[in-house]
C-alpha positions as CSV (number, residue, x, y, z in Angstrom):
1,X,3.2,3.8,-23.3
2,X,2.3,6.5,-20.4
3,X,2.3,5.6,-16.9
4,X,0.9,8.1,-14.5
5,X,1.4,7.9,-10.7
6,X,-0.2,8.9,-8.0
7,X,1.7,12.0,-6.0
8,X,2.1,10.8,-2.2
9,X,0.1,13.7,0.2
10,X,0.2,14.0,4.0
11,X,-2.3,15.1,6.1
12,X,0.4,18.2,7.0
13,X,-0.8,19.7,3.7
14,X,-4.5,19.9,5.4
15,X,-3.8,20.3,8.7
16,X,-6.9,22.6,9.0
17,X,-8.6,19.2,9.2
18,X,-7.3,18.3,12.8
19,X,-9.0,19.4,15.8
20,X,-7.8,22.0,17.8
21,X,-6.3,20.3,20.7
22,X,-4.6,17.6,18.1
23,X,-3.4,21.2,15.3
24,X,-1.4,21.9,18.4
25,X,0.4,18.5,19.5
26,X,0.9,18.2,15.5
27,X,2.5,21.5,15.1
28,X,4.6,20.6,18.4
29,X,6.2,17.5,16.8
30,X,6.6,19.2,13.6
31,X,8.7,22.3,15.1
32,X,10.5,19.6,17.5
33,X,11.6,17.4,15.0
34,X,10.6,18.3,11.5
35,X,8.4,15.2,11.0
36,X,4.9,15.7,8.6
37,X,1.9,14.2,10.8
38,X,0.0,12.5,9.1
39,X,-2.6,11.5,11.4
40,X,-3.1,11.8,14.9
41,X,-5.3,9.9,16.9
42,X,-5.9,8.8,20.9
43,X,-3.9,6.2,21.7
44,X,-4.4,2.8,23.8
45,X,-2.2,5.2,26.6
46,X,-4.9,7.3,28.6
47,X,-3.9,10.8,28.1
48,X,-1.4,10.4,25.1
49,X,-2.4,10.7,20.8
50,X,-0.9,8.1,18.7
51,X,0.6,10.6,15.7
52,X,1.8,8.6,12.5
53,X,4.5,10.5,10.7
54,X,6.7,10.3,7.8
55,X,9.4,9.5,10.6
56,X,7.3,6.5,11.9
57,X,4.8,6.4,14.7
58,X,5.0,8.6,18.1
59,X,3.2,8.8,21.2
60,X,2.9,12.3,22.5
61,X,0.5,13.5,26.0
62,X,-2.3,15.5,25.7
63,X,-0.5,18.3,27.1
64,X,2.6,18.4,25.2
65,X,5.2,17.9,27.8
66,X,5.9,13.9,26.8
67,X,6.9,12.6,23.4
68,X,7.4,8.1,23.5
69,X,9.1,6.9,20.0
70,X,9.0,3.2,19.8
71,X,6.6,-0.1,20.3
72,X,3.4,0.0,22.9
73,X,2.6,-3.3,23.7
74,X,-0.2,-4.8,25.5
75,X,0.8,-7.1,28.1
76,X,-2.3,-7.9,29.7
77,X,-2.3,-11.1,28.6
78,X,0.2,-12.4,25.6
79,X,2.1,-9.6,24.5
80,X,0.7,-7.9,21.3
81,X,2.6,-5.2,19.5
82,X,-0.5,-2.5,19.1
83,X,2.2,-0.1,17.6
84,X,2.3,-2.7,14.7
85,X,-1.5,-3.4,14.6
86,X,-2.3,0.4,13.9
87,X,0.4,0.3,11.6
88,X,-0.7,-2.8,9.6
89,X,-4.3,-1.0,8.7
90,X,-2.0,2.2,8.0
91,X,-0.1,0.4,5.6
92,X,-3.0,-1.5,3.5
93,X,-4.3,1.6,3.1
94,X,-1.5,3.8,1.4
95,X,-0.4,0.7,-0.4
96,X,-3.2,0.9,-2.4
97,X,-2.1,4.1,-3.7
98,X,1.2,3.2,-5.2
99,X,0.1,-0.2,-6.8
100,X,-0.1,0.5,-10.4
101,X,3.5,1.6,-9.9
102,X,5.2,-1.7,-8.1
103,X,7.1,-3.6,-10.0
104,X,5.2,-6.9,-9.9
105,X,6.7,-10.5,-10.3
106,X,3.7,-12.4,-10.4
107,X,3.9,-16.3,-9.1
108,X,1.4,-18.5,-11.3
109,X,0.2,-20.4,-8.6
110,X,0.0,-17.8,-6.0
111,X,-0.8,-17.7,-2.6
112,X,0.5,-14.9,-1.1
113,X,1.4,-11.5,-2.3
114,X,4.6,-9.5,-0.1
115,X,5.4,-6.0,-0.7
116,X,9.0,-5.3,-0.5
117,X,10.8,-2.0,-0.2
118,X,14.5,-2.5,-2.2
119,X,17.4,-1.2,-2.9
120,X,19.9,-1.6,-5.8
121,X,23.3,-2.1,-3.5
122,X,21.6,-3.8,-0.9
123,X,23.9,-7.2,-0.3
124,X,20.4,-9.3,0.9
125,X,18.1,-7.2,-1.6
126,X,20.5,-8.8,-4.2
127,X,20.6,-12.3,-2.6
128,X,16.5,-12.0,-2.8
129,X,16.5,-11.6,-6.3
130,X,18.3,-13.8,-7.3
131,X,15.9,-16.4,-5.6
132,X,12.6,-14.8,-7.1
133,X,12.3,-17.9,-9.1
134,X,11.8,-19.8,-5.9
135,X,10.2,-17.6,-4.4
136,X,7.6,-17.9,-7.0
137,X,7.6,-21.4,-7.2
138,X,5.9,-21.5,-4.5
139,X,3.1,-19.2,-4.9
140,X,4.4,-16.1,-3.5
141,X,4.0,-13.0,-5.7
142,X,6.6,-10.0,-5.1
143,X,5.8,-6.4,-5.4
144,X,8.6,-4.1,-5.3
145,X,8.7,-0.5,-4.0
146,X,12.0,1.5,-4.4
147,X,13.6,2.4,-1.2
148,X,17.0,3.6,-2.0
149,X,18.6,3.9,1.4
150,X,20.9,6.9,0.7
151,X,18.0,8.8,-0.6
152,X,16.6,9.5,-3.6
153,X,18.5,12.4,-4.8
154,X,21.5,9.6,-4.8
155,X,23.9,7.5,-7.5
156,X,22.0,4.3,-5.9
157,X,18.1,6.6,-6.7
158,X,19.4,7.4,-10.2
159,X,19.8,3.7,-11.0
160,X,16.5,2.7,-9.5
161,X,14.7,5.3,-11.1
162,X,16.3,4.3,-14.6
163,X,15.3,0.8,-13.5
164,X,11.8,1.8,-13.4
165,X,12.3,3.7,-16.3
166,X,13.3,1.2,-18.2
167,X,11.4,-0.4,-21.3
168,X,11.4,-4.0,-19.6
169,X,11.3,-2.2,-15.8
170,X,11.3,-6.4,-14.4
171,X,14.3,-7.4,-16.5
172,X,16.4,-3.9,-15.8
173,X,16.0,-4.7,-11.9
174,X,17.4,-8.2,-12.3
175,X,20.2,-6.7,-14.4
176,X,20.5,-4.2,-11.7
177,X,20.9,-6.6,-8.5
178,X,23.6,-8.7,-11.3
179,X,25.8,-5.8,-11.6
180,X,24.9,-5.1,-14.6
181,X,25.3,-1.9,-16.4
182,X,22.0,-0.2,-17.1
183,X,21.3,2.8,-19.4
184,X,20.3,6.0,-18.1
185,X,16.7,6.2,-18.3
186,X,14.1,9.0,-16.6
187,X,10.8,9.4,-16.5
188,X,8.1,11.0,-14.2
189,X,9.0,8.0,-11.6
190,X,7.6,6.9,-8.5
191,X,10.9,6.9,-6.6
192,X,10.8,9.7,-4.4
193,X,7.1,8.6,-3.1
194,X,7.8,5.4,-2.5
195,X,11.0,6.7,0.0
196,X,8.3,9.1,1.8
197,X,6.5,5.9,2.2
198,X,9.1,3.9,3.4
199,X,9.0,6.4,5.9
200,X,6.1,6.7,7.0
201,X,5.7,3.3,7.4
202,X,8.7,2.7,9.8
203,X,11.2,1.3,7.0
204,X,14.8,1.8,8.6
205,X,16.9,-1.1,6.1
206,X,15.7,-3.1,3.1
207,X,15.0,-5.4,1.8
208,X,11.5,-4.7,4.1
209,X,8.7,-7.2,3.7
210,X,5.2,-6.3,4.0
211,X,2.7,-9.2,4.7
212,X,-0.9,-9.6,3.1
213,X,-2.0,-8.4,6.3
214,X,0.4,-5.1,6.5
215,X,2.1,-6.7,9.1
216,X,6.3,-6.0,8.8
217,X,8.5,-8.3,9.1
218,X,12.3,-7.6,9.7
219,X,14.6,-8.2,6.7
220,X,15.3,-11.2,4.2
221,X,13.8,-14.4,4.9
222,X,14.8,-16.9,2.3
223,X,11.9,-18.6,0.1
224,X,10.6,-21.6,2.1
225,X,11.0,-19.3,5.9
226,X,9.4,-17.0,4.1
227,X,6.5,-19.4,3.2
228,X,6.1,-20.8,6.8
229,X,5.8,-17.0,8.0
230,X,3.1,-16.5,5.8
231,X,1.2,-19.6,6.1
232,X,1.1,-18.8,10.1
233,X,-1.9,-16.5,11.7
């Protein structure tokens, strides 16, 4: 059978489409420090643009003389982590570009779906998996996205590309995370776009969970934390 995939694009590839006063900050960021803008938008900050990158989100000033990498928060009341709000939406979105090629272990009953960037080698992506029964159990579905940490051009992005290469892509991951032996497989795969997303979306270690609502939470959480997470707003 024939799976096609979508190809990953940034707005870089258009950048005709950005305003004049935004082309510029853009072409700023990218000659300071090689990141692909994908968007750029005002921020919450008066006089600063929000630009989302395939480097993660930046704050630079109308003028181009300041450049903030990190969390904004608005602590007007209860802090709230707008950095991660814009994100979230961010994050739907794309996702809906790469989900005919997720690898997809389904719970029966489910109740919530996570998104998880892995890798092969990855001591708690491994400890994860071998829990995905559980994890199931009680009604959370897994999607997997490949984020081999020392790139894709790597030993660890060869494996993971024969993984979802593979005839039975669901059992050749388990195998993979046993230390199992897999044969060399390739395939137009998905691997490479999924690491440019990983990006983009602010992934700096796996495994990376994305909630229903886009949301990111930080690292392994085993099954039933996991759960509680999920069931809270």
């Amino acid at each position: 059978m024939t799976t096609s995939y979508l190809v990953f694009s940034t707005a870089s590839e258009a950048t005709d489409k950005f305003p004049a006063e935004q082309q510029k900050l853009a072409d700023k960021l990218n000659a300071l420090i090689n990141a692909e803008v994908i968007s750029i938008t005002p921020s919450p900050i008066q006089g600063y643009f929000q630009a989302l990158t395939d480097m993660g989100v930046f704050y630079i000033s109308a003028d181009g003389s300041y450049l903030i990498q990190g969390k904004l928060y608005d602590i007007t009341e209860r802090p709230r982590d707008l950095t991660e709000k814009a994100m979230a939406g961010e994050r739907l979105k794309r996702l809906q570009e790469v989900e005919d090629s997720m690898l997809v272990y389904k719970a029966k009953d489910e109740k919530f779906t996570v998104t998880i960037f892995t890798d092969i080698d990855c001591g708690y992506c491994r400890k994860l998996h071998s829990q995905m029964k559980e994890y199931n159990d009680l009604g959370i579905t897994v999607r997997y996205l490949a984020y081999p940490r020392s790139g894709p051009n790597s030993p660890s992005g060869d494996t993971i590309a024969s993984v979802w290469c593979a005839d039975d892509p669901l059992q050749a991951m388990t195998d993979a995370k046993a230390g199992r032996s897999l044969k060399k497989s390739s395939c137009k795969d998905p691997i490479e776009q999924h690491y440019k997303m990983g990006g983009v979306f602010g992934v700096r270690g796996t495994p990376a969970i994305i909630r229903p609502n886009g949301e990111m939470l930080g690292g392994y959480l085993p099954p039933k934390q996991l759960l509680m997470t999920l069931s809270q707003n």
